[in-house]
N, C-alpha and C positions, 0 to 999 in steps of 0.2 A: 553180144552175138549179132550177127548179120544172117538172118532167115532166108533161106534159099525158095523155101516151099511156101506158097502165101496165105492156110490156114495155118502155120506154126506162130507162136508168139516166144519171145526171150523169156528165159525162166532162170534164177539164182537159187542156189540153196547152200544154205550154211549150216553144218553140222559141225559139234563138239562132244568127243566123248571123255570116259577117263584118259585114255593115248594121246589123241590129236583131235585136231579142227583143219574142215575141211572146207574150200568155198570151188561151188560146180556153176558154170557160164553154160548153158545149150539152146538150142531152138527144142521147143516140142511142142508136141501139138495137143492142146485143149481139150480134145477129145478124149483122151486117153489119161490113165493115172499116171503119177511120177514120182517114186517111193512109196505107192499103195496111199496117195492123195491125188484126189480133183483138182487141178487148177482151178479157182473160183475169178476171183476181179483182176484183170487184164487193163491195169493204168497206162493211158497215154505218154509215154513219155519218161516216165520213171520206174523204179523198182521201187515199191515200198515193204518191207519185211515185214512178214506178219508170222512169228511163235507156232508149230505146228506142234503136237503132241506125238512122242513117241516114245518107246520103252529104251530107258538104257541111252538118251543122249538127247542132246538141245538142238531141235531143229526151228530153222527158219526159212519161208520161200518167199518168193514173189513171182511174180510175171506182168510182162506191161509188153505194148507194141510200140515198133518206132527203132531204127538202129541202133544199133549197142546202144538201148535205153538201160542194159542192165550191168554198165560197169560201173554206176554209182550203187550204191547198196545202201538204203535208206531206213535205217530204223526207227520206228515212232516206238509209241504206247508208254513205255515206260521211262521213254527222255520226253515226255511230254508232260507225263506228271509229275518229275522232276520240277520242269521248267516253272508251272504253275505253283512248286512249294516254295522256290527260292526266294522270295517276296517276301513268305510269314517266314520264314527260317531268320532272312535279315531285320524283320521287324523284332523278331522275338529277341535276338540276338542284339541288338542295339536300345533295348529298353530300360537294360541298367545301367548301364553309362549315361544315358539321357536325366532316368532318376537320380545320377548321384551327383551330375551337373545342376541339378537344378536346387 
C-alpha cells in the first residue's frame, strides 16, 4: 500500500476460516483498532506476520512503514523453529546408516 495520510502506516491481514482465506493490503492508522486489535510494532521496511487470536478462524497482521513494505508477507515463529529442528532431525536421521557402516 502507498499511504496518502502521514500517520497511517501499511497493515496486512490474513484470515482463514472453514470457507476461504482471505489476504487485505490497506493504510490505517495506529491509533485506531482494526478487527477489534491495536496495531502494536510498525517494522521499518517489512511486514512480519504475527498470529492474532480470534474465535472461529486463523488470523494474522502486521504493519510496518515505508512503501508497499506490505506486499511481502513475512511469516516467522513457527518456520523458525522449524529451521532450528532440521539439524537434529538430520542428525538423528543419519545415525544408523553411520552405525551400520562402521
Amino acid at each position: 500500500s502507498i499511504c496518502e495520510n502521514p500517520g497511517e502506516v501499511c497493515v496486512a491481514v490474513w484470515r482463514k476460516n472453514d470457507e476461504n482465506t482471505t489476504i487485505e493490503t490497506i493504510c490505517h492508522d495506529p491509533k485506531k483498532s482494526l478487527h477489534g486489535i491495536m496495531l502494536e510494532e510498525h517494522t521499518p521496511g517489512k511486514c512480519l506476520m504475527k498470529e492474532r487470536k480470534m474465535p472461529g478462524e486463523t488470523m494474522y497482521m502486521c504493519s510496518c512503514t515505508g512503501e508497499e513494505c506490505n506486499n511481502l508477507l513475512i511469516f516467522s515463529g513457527e518456520n523458525d523453529k522449524l529451521q532450528d529442528m532440521i539439524p537434529n532431525v538430520m542428525l538423528i536421521s543419519l545415525l544408523p546408516p553411520i552405525g551400520i557402516a562402521m
